[in-house]
C-alpha positions as CSV (number, residue, x, y, z in Angstrom):
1,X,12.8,29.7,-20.8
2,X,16.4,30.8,-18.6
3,X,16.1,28.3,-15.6
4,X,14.9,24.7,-16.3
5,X,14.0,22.1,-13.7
6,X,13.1,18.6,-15.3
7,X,11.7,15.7,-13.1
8,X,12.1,12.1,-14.3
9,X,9.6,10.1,-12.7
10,X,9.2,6.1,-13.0
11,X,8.7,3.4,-10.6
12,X,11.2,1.3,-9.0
13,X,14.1,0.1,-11.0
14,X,12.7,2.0,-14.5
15,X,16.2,3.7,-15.0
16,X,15.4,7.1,-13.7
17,X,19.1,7.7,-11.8
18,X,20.9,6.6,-14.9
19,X,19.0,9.2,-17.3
20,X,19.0,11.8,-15.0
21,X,23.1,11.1,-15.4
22,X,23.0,11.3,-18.9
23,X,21.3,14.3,-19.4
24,X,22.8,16.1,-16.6
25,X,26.1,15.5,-18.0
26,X,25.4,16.2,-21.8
27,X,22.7,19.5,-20.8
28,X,25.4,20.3,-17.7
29,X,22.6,20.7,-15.5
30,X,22.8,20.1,-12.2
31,X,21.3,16.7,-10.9
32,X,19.5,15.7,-8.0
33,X,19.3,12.0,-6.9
34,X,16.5,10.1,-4.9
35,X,18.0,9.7,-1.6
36,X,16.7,5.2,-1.2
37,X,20.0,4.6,0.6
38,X,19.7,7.2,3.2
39,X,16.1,6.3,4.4
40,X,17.0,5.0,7.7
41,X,13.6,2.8,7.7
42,X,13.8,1.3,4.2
43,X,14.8,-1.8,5.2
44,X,12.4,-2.1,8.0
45,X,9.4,-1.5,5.8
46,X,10.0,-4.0,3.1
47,X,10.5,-6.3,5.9
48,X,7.3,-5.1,7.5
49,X,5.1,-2.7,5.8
50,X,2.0,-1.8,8.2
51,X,4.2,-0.8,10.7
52,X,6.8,1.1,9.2
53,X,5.1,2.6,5.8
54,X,4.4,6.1,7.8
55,X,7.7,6.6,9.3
56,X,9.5,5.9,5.4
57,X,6.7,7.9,3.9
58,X,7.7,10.5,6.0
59,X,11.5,10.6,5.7
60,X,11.1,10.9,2.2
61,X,9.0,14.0,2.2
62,X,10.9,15.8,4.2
63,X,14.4,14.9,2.3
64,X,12.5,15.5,-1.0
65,X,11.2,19.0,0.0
66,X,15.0,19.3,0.9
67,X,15.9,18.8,-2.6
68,X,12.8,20.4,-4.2
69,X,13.8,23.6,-1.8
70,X,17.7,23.5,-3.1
71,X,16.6,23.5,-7.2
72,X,14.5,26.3,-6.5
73,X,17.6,28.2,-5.0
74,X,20.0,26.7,-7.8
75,X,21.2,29.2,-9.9
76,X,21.1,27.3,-13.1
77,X,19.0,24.2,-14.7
78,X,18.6,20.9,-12.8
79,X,16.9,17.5,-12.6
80,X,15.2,15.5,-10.2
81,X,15.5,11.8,-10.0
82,X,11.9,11.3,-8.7
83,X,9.7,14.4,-7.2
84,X,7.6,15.2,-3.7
85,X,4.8,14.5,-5.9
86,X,5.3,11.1,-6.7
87,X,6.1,10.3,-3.0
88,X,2.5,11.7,-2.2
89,X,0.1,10.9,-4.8
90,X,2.0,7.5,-6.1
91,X,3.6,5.8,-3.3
92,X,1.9,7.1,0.0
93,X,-1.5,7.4,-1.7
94,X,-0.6,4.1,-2.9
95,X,0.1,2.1,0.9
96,X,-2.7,3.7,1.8
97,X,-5.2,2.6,-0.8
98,X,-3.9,-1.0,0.1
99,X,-4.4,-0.3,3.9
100,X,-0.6,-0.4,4.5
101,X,-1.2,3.2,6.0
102,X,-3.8,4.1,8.5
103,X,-6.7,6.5,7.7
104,X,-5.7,8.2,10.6
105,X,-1.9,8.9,9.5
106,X,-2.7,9.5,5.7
107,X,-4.6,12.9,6.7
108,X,-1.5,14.0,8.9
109,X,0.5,13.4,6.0
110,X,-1.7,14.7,3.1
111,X,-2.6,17.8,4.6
112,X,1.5,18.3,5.4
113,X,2.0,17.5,1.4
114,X,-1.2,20.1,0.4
115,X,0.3,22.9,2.2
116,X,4.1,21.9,0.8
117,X,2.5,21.8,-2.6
118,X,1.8,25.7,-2.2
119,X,5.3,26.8,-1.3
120,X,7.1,24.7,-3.9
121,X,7.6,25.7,-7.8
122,X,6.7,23.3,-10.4
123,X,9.2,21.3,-13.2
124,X,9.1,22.7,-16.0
125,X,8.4,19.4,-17.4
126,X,8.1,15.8,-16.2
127,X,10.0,12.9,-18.3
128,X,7.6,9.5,-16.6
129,X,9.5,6.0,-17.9
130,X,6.7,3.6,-18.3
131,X,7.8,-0.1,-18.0
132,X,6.1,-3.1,-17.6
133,X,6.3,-5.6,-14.5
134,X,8.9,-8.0,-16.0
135,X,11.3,-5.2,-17.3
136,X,11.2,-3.8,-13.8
137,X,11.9,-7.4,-12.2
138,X,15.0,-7.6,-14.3
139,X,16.2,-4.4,-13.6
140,X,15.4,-5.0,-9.6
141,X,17.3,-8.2,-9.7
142,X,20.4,-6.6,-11.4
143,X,21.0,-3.8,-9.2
144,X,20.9,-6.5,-6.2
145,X,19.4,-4.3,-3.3
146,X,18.5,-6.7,-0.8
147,X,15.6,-5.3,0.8
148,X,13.8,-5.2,-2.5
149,X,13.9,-8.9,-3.1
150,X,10.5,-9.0,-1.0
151,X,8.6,-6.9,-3.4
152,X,5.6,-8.9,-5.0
153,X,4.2,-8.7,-8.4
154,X,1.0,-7.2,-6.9
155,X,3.0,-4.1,-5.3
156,X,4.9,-3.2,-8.4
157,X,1.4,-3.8,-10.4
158,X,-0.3,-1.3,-8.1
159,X,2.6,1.0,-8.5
160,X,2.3,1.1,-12.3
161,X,-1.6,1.4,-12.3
162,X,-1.0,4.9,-10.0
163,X,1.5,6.3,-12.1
164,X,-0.4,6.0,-15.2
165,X,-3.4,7.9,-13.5
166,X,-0.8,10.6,-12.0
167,X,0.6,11.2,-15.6
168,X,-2.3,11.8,-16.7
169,X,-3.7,13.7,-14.2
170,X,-0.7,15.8,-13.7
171,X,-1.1,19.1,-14.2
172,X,1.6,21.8,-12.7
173,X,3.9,21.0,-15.6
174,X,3.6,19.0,-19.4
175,X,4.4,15.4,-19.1
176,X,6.1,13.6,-21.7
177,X,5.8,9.3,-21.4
178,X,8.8,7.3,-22.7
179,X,8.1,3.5,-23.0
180,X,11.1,2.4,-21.4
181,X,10.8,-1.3,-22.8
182,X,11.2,-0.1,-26.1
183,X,14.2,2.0,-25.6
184,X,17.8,1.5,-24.2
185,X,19.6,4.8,-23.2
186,X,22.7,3.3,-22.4
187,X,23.1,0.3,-24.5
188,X,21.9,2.2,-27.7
189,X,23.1,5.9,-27.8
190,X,20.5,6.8,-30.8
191,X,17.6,6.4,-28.4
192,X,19.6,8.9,-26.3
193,X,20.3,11.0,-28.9
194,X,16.4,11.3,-29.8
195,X,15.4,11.8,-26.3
196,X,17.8,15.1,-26.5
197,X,16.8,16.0,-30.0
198,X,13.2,16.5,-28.5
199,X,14.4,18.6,-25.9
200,X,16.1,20.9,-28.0
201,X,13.2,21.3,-30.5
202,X,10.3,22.0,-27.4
203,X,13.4,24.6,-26.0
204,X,14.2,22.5,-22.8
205,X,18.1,22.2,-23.3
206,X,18.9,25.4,-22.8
């Protein structure tokens, strides 16, 4: 395998921008980030979901097949904090199951996604950080965004429950599940050091 394209994939506040970091800076791969900060409707739709889940749902897509589109034209290795798939079949699947986004505007936006789907190429692996509710409030809180301090128990719950079925539906690219409660990449380097170890020995750090 020449060209490598790693996704790590994780709900809100499971530590995906900081590993994506780490192993872009020890592989020297190039990384791409999850663009929260420019979506010029986050803040509006914690504030007010129904009426501005379609619009965010939307911004993201098309930044994310931005990205998607620039790894596939990168020369070298990269990594993607958070994929188009996720946005789809996670979050947007996920207002939508809850009503947040109309019936009406799910099927403009999934047949848009289907049709992406068929022009992008796949990771070559997804890393998913599983966490539960509590380790994901702590980690909200300490990052101190302030239109996340709205988000319920319930939202985050439903969040987890979808990735779990994604990553186990997933089936463009192997998935491998780190328990992020169990592990600390920055505070303890050996649960670093193991992530890359596997890497190396399943021929992904190259």
């Amino acid at each position: 395998m020449s060209k490598q394209f790693i996704v790590v994939a994780g709900n809100m506040g499971v530590g995906k921008s900081t590993l994506t970091g780490l192993l872009a800076e020890r592989l020297g791969w190039r990384p791409f980030y999850e663009a929260v900060d420019e979506n010029p409707y986050i803040g509006d739709f914690f504030a007010d979901m129904p009426r501005w889940a379609f619009h965010s749902q939307m911004f993201f897509l098309g930044r994310r097949l931005q990205q998607h589109k620039a790894v596939m034209q990168h020369s070298g290795s990269a990594l993607m904090d958070r994929s188009i798939y996720e946005d789809a079949e996670i979050f947007a699947r996920n207002l939508h199951d809850r009503g947040t986004i109309s019936r009406r505007d799910w099927g403009v936006y999934e047949t848009f996604y289907r049709g992406l789907c068929e022009l992008l190429t796949p990771p070559t692996l997804v890393i998913y950080l599983k966490s539960s509710i509590p380790m994901l409030l702590k980690r909200i809180a300490q990052r101190g965004r302030d239109y996340e301090r709205s988000l319920s128990i319930d939202y985050l719950m439903s969040l987890n429950n979808a990735y779990d079925r994604w990553a186990a539906q997933f089936a463009l690219s192997p998935v491998h599940t780190i328990e992020i409660d169990e592990v600390d990449f920055l505070e303890n380097p050996s649960d670093f050091e193991r992530l890359v170890m596997w890497l190396k020995t399943q021929g992904y750090d190259t």
